[in-house]
C-alpha positions as CSV (number, residue, x, y, z in Angstrom):
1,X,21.9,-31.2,-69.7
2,X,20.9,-31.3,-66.4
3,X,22.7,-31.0,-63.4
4,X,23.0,-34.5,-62.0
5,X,25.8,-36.8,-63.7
6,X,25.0,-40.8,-64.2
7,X,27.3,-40.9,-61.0
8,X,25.7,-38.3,-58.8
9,X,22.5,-40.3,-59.2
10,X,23.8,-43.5,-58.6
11,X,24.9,-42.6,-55.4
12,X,21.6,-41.3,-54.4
13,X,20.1,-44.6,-55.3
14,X,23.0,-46.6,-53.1
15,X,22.6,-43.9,-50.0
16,X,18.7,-44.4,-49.8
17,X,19.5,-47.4,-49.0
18,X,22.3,-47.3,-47.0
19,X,25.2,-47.9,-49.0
20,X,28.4,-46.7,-49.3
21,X,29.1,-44.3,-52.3
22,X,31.5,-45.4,-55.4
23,X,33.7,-43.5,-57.8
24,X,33.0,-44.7,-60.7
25,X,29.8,-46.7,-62.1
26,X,32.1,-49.5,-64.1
27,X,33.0,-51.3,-61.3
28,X,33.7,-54.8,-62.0
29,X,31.7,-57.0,-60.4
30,X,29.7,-55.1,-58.1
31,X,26.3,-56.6,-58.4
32,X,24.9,-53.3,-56.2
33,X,26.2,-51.3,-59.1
34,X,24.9,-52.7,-61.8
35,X,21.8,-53.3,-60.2
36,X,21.3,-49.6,-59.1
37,X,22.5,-48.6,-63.0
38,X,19.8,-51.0,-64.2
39,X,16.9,-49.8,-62.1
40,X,18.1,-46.2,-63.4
41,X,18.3,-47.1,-66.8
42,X,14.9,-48.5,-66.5
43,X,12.7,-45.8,-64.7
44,X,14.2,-43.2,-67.3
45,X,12.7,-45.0,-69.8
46,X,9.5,-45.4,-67.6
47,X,9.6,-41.9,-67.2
48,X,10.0,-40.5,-70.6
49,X,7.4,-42.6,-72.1
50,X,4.4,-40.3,-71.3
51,X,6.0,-37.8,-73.4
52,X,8.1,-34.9,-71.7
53,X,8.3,-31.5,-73.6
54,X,12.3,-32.2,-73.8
55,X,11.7,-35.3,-75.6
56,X,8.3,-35.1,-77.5
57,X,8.6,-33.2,-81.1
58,X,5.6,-32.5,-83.9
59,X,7.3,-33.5,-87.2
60,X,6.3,-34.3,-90.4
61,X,7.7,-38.2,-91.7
62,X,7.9,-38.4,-95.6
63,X,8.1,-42.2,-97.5
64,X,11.3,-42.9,-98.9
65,X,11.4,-44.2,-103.1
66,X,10.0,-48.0,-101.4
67,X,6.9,-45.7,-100.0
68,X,8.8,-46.9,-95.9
69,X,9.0,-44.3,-93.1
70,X,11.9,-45.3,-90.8
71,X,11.7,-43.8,-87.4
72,X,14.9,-43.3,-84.6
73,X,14.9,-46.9,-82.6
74,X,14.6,-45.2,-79.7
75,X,11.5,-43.9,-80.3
76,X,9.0,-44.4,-77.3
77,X,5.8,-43.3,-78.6
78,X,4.1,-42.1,-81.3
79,X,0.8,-40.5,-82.1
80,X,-0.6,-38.9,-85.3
81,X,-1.7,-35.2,-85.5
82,X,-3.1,-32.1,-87.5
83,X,-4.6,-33.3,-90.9
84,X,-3.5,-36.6,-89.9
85,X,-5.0,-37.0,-86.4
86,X,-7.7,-40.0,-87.4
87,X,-5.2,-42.4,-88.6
88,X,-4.5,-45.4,-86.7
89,X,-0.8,-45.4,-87.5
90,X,1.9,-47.6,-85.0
91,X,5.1,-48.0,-84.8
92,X,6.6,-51.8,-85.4
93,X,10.2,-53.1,-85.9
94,X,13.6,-52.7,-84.4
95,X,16.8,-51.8,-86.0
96,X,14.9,-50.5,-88.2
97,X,11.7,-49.4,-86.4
98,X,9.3,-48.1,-88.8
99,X,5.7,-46.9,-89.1
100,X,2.6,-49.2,-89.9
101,X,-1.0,-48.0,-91.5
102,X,-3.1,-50.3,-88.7
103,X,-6.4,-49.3,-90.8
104,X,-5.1,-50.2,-94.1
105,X,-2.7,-53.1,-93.0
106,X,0.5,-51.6,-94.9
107,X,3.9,-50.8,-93.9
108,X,3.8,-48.8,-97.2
109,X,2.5,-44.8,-97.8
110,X,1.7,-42.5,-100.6
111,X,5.3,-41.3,-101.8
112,X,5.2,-37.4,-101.9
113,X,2.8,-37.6,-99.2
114,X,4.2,-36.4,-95.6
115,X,2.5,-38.0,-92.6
116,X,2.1,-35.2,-89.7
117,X,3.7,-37.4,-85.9
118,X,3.8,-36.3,-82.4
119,X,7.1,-38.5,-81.4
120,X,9.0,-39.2,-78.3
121,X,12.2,-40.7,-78.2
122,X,14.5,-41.5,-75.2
123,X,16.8,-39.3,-74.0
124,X,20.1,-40.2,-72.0
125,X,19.7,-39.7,-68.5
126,X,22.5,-36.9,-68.7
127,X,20.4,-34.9,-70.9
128,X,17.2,-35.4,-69.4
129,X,16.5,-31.6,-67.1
130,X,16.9,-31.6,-63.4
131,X,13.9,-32.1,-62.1
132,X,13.2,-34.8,-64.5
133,X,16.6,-36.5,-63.4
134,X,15.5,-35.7,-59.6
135,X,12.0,-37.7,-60.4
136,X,13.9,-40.3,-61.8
137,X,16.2,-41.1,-59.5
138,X,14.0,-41.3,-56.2
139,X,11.7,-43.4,-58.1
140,X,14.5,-45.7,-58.8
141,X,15.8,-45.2,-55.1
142,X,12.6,-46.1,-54.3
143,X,12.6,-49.4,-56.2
144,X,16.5,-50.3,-55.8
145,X,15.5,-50.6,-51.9
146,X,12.4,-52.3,-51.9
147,X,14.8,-55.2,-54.0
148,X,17.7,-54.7,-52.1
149,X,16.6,-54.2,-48.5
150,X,13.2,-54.3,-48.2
151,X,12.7,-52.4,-45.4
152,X,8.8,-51.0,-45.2
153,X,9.8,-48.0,-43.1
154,X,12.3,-46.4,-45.7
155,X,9.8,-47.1,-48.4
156,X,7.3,-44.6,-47.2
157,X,10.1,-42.2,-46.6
158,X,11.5,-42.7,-50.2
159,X,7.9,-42.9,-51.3
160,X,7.1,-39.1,-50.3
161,X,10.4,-38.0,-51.8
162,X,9.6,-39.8,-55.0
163,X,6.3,-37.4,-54.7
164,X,7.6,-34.7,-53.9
165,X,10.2,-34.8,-57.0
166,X,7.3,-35.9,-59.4
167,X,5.4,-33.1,-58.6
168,X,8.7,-30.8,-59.2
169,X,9.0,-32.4,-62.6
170,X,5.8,-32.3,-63.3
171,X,5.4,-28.3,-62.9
172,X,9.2,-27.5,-64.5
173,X,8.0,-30.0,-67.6
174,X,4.5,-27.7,-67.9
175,X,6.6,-24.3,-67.0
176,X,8.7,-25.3,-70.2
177,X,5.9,-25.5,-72.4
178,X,4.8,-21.7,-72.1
179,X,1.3,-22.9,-71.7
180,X,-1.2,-21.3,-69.4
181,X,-4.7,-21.8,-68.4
182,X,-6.0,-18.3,-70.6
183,X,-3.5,-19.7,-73.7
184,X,-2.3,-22.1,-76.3
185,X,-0.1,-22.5,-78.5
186,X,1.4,-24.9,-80.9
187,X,3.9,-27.1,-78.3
188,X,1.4,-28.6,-76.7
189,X,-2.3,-28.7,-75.4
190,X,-3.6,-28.7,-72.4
191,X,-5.5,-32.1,-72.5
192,X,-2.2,-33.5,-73.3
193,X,-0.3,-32.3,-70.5
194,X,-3.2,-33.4,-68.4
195,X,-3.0,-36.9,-69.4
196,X,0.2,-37.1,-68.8
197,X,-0.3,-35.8,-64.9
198,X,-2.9,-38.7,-64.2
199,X,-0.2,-41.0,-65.6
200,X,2.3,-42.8,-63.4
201,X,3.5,-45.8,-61.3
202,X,2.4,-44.2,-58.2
């Protein structure tokens, strides 16, 4: 858990652009609240989609008796590794989301016959780390002003913060993976964590 609460950020968002701060994020009928809760919601999403090492596991997916593999609906990506790296398996569906052979055209595997993911899911905001949370919010600051108030100055101010905490992220998220330039190891790879890097709305 990190150390900002749904709250704490919230605030943040309102204060970059010049609001006053509220006590609680269920306040009925305030259109700034929701708003700045939306934009949150949102860029957490945005955020965790390129695959975080908090939110990214290596797991192995067996058919059920129907030959289906279900996967969590609030799964965000998912690749294919190991033995299985070559297939061009997706994921389709929603309540239930499940896996599709793209090559084959088949919802339906080999029973017995595990297939090998790399999956990211969505995390709550509240469990996302700190510097993570910290990327999140000034990117939503950032994006809650431009639609709020629109003012070009504060932009570029909330833009270098929003940097500034990427980059943060960025080094806690590969500091977390006990990777180094001289090593490897089975969490993650180096090309991986480098895609990630280049990837971005900024």
């Amino acid at each position: 858990m990190g150390a900002l609460s749904k709250l704490d950020a919230v605030n943040r968002i309102l204060r970059a652009s010049g609001e006053y701060p509220v006590s609680t994020i269920s306040v009925t009928g305030s259109n700034d609240v929701t708003l700045a809760v939306q934009t949150l919601d949102e860029v957490a999403i945005q955020v965790q989609m390129t695959g975080l090492n908090c939110n990214t596991v290596t797991k192995d997916y067996l058919p059920d008796i129907n030959g289906k593999i279900y996967i969590p609906d609030d799964t965000l990506a998912i690749d294919t590794v190991g033995t299985d790296y070559g297939r061009n398996i997706v994921q389709r569906g929603r309540t239930p989301t499940y896996l599709f052979d793209v090559d084959n055209n088949t919802d339906v595997f080999t029973i017995g016959t595990p297939v090998h993911v790399r999956i990211t899911t969505s995390l709550e905001f509240e469990s996302l780390p700190t510097a993570e949370q910290f990327e999140v919010v000034d990117m939503a600051a950032r994006m809650y002003q431009m639609a709020t108030v629109g003012e070009a100055s504060q932009d570029k101010l909330l833009q270098e913060i929003a940097f500034m905490s990427r980059a943060r992220s960025r080094a806690a998220d590969i500091r977390s993976r006990d990777v180094s330039a001289f090593t490897s190891n089975t969490k993650s790879t180096w090309p991986y964590i480098g895609a990630r890097r280049l990837q971005g709305p900024f």
